[in-house]
N, C-alpha and C positions, 0 to 999 in steps of 0.2 A: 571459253571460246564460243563464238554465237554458231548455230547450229549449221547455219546456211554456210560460213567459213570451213568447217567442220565438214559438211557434205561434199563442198566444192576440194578438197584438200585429199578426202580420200578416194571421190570421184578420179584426181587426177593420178593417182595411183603412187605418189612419190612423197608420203607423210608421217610419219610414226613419231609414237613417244617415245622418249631416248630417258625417262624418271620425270621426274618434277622441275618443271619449271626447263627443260630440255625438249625442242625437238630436233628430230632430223629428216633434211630434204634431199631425196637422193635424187639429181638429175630434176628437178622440180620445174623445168619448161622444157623438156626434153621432148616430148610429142605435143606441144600447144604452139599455135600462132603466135603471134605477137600481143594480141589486143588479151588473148588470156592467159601468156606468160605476166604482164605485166599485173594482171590483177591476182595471181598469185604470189611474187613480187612482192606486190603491195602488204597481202595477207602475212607476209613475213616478218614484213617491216613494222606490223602493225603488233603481233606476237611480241614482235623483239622489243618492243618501244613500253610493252607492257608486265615487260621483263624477262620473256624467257631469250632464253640461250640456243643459237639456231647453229647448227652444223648442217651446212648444206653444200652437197658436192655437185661440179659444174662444169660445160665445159667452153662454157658461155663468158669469156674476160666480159661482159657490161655487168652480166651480175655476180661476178667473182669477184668486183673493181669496190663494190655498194659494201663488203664487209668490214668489221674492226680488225678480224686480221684471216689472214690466206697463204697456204702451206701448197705448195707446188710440189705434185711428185714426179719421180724419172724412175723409171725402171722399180717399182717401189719403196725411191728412199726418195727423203727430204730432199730438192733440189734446191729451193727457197720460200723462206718464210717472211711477210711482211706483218706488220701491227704498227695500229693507227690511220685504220681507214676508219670511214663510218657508216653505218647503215641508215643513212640520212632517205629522205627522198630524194629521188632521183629528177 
């Protein structure tokens, strides 16, 4: 990961390694605008495209929409699960 992604990720306080080749975004635009949720966003997409494995919890359907798959909860059980979305660009 380049340093300035790196800084900007745990600047934004929602980044951790979850092992190798794993991270997790908890809430990852949760206190950003717009213009710097999406370049976090981006920093995911760009993770993930260079193979890691991204669990990132949301409460934001535009970027719960961008993943391969999305586990809905209710009361903390499985309400629904989808696969076969994609973490394309958006």
């Amino acid at each position: 990961m380049r340093p300035l992604r790196a800084w900007l990720l745990r600047m934004a306080g929602m980044f951790r390694k979850a092992g190798r080749d794993r991270e997790l975004a908890d809430e990852p635009t949760g206190n950003l605008d717009s213009k710097n949720s999406e370049a976090v966003i981006d920093l995911l997409r760009q993770l993930h495209a260079d193979g890691a494995t991204i669990c990132m919890v949301t409460h934001d359907p535009r970027y719960a929409s961008i993943a391969d798959r999305t586990i809905h909860l209710f009361d903390g059980h499985i309400a629904e699960e989808t696969v076969g979305t994609r973490m394309a660009s958006g």
